[in-house]
C-alpha positions in Angstrom: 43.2 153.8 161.3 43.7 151.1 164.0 44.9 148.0 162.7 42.7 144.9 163.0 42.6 141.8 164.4 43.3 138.9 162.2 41.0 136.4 160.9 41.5 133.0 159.3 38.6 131.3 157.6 38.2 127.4 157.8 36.2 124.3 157.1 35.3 121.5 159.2 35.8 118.4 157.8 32.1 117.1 158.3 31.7 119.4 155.8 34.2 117.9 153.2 31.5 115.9 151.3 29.3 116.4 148.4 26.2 114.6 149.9 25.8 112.2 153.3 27.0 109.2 150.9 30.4 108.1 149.6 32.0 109.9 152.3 36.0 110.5 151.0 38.5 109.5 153.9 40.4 111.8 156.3 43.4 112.4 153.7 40.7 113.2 150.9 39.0 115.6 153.2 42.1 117.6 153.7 43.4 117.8 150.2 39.5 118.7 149.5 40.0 121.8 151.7 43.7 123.0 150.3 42.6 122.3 146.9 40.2 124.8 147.1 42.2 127.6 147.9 40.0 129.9 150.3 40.5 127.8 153.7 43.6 128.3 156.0 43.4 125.3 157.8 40.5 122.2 158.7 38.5 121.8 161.6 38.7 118.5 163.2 39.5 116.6 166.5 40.0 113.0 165.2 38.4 109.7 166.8 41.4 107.3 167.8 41.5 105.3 164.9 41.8 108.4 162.4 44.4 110.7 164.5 47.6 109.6 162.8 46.1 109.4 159.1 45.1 113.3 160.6 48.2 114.3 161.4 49.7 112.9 158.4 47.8 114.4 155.9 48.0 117.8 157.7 51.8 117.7 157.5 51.4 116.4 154.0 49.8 119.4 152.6 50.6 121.9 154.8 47.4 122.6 155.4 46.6 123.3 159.7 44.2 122.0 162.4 43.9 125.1 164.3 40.2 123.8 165.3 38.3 121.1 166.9 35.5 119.8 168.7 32.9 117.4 170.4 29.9 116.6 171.9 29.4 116.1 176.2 27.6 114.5 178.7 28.8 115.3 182.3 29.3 113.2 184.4 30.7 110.6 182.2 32.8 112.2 179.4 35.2 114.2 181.1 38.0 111.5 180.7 37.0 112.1 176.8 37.5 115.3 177.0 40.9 115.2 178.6 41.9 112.9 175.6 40.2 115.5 173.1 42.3 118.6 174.3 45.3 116.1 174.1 44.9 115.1 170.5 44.0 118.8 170.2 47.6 120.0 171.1 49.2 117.4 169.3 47.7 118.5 165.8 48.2 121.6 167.0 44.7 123.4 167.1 44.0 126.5 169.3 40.5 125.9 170.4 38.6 123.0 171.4 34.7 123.8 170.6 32.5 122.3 173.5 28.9 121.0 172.8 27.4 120.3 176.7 24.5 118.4 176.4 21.8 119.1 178.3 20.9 116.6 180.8 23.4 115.0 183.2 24.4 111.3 182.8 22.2 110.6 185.7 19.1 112.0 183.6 18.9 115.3 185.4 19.0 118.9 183.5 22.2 120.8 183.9 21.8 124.3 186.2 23.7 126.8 185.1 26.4 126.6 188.3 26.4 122.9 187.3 27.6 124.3 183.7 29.3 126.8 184.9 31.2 124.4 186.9 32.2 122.0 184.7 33.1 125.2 182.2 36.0 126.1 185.0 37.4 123.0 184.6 36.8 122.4 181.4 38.9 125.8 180.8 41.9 125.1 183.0 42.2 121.8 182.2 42.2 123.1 178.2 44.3 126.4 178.8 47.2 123.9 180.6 47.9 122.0 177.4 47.3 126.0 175.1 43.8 124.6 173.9 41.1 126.8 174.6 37.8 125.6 175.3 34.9 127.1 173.3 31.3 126.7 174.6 28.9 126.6 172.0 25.0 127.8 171.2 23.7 124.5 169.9 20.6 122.8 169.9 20.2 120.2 172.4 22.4 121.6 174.8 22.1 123.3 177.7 22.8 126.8 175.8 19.8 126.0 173.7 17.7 128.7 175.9 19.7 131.5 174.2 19.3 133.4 177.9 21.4 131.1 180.1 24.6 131.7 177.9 24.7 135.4 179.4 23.9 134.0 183.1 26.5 131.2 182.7 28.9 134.1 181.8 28.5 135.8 184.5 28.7 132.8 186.9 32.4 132.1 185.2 33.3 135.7 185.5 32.8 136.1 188.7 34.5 132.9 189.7 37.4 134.7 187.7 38.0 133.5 184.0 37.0 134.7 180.4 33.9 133.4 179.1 34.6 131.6 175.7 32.1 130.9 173.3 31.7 129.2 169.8 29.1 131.4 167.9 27.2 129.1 165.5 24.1 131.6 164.6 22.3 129.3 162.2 21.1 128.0 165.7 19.5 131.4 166.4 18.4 131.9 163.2 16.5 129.2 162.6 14.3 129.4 165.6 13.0 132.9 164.4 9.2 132.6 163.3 9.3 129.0 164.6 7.2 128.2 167.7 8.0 124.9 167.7 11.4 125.7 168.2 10.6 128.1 170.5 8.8 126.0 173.0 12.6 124.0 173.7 13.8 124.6 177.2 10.2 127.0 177.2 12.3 129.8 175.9 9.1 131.1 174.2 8.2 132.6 177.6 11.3 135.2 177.7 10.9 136.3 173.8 6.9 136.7 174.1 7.6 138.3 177.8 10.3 140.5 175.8 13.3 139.7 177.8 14.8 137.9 174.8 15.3 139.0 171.0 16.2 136.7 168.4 16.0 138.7 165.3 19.8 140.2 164.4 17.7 143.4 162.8 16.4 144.2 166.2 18.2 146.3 169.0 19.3 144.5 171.9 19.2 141.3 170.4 20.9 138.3 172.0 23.7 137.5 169.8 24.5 140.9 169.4 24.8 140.9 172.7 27.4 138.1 172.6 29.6 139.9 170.4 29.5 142.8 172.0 30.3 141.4 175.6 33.7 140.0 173.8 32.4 136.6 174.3 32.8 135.1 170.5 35.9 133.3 170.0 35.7 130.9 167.7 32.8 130.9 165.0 30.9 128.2 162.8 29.5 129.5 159.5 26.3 127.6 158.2 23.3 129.5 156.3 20.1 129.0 158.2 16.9 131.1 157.8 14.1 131.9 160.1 11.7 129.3 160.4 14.2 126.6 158.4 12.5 123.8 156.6 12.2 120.5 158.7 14.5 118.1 157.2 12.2 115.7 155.7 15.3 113.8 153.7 17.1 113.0 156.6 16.5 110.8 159.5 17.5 109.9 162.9 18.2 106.2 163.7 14.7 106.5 165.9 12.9 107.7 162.5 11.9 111.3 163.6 12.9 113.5 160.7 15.7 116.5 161.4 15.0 119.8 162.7 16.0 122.1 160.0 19.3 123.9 160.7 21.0 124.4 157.4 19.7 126.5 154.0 21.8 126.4 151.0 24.3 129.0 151.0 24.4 129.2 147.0 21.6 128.8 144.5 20.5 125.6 144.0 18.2 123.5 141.6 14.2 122.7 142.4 14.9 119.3 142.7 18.2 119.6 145.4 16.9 121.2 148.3 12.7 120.5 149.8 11.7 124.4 148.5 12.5 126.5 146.0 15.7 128.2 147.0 15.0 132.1 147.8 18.4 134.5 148.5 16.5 137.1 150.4 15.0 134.8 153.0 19.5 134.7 154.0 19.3 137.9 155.1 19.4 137.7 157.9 21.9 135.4 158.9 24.0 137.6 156.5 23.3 140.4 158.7 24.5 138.5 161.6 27.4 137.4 159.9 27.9 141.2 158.9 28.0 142.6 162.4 30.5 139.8 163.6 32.5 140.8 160.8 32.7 144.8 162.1 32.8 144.2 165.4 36.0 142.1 164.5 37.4 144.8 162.4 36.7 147.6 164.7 37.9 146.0 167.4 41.6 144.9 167.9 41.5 143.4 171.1 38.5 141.5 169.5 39.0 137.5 170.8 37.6 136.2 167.6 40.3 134.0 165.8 39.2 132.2 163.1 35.7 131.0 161.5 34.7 127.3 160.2 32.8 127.1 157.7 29.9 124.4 158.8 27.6 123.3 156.1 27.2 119.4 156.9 25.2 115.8 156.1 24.2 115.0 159.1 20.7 114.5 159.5 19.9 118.0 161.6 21.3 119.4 159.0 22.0 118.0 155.1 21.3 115.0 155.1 19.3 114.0 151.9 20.4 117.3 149.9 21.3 117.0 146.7 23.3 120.0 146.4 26.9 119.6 147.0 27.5 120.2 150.4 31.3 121.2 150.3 30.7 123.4 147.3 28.7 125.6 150.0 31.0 125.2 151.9 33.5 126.7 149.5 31.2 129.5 148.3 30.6 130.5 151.9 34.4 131.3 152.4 34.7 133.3 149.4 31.8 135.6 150.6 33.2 135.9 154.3 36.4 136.5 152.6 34.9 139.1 150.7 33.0 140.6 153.6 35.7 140.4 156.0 37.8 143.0 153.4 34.6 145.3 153.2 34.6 145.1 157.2 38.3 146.4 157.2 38.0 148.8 154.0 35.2 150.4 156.4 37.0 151.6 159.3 37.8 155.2 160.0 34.6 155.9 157.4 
């Protein structure tokens, strides 16, 4: 039996809240994640004003921040980032995850050299101070067409470095069964044409491809399900209602989610989940470090819920816990 690759399980601390109101304070958050006794560490790089109450309260209960991230705009955040991955290496986190947003801050769409690009410095500049950069699959970035992550990949290889990447798969998920979805960055045109497969029970599907290609090495966990549920509770400032990326995790009450809650329509997010899982475990040279458990309030997301938000949270760890120990237990079978 070849040993495995270790794992460490985590929660971010957007997701340290019961609903989008009464949000607790930094310290709160991080005694909300040791309390609970299933996280190794939280998941957080700080605004200004908050670093130091961060950093205290991590010393305080002993509890890491191996994990952090933001959101981009090239061409005018790069001086943010730079502060970012130095906040980073001060609380001591390991990976920084990167959301690139899709257009320029001239107005222009990002190629994928112009990604790629900013990637390579992005990477070196993180890899100088021992904070690895993490590009993520997000809606509204530019890896929101699920096929340029592979051709970005291959544009960083060849210029020489690893291609890092945050899987969050609610984002794949979600746009299964969903045209709407679909039609973003007119990625509709590859899955009809069948260059690209979203569904994890399919061969040759994209995130599987990910995983296998050693890509994956930092991971959000957030249950989605194809064809999510617009989020008809929660608003953006500009009124237009939130897309839909986040399903209870646990069973909930008619009355705290906008449909009755159904555990088989998880599947396959579970699946996913599942295959990260054994890759990971069959794998030791597997660059997958640690997962952060992501269920949040925002408006994308859970805002307006009336389930308890960290309680999913919490109930997600203990079935990747649980998961992750059936990975192992199955190698050499």
């Amino acid at each position: 039996m070849s040993a495995t690759a270790p794992l460490l399980i985590g929660c971010t601390a957007g997701g340290t809240t019961h609903q989008d109101h009464n949000i607790p304070d930094i310290a709160t958050k991080v005694r909300m994640v040791r309390d609970a006794g299933v996280f190794d560490y939280i998941d957080r790089t700080p605004p200004d004003e908050e670093f130091r109450d961060l950093l205290r309260a991590s010393e305080q209960c002993n509890l890491p921040v191996l994990a952090g991230g933001w959101f981009y705009t090239a061409g005018r955040d790069e001086a943010l980032f730079e502060r970012n991955i130095h906040k980073s290496r001060l609380l001591g986190a390991r990976v920084h995850n990167v959301q690139l947003l899709t257009h320029h801050a001239d107005g222009h769409v990002l190629g994928n050299q112009e990604v790629a690009d900013f990637y390579a410095w992005a990477f070196d500049f993180g890899m100088r101070h021992e904070v690895r950069p993490c590009f993520e699959v997000h809606v509204n970035m530019w890896s929101e067409h699920y096929g340029r992550i592979a051709q970005v990949a291959q544009l960083v290889q060849a210029a020489g470095r690893p291609f890092c990447m945050t899987l969050d798969h609610s984002h794949v998920i979600f746009k299964i069964d969903n045209p709407r979805e679909q039609a973003v960055q007119d990625m509709r045109a590859d899955i009809d044409a069948g260059r690209l497969e979203l569904d994890p029970f399919k061969p040759g599907h994209v995130a599987g491809q990910w995983i296998g290609q050693q890509w994956v090495w930092h991971a959000h966990a957030r249950a989605a399900v194809p064809n999510n549920p617009v989020n008809q509770w929660g608003r953006h400032p500009d009124g237009s209602v939130g897309r839909g990326i986040q399903y209870p995790f646990m069973r909930c009450e008619p009355d705290q989610y906008l449909e009755p809650w159904d555990e088989q329509r998880l599947l396959p997010w579970k699946h996913l989940m599942r295959q990260l899982l054994s890759h990971h475990a069959r794998h030791p040279d597997s660059p997958l470090g640690q997962i952060s458990c992501e269920h949040i309030p925002n408006p994308d997301y859970g805002a307006g819920h009336k389930y308890s938000i960290f309680e999913n949270n919490v109930a997600c760890a203990r079935w990747l816990r649980q998961e992750w120990a059936q990975a192992q237990a199955t190698i050499g079978r």
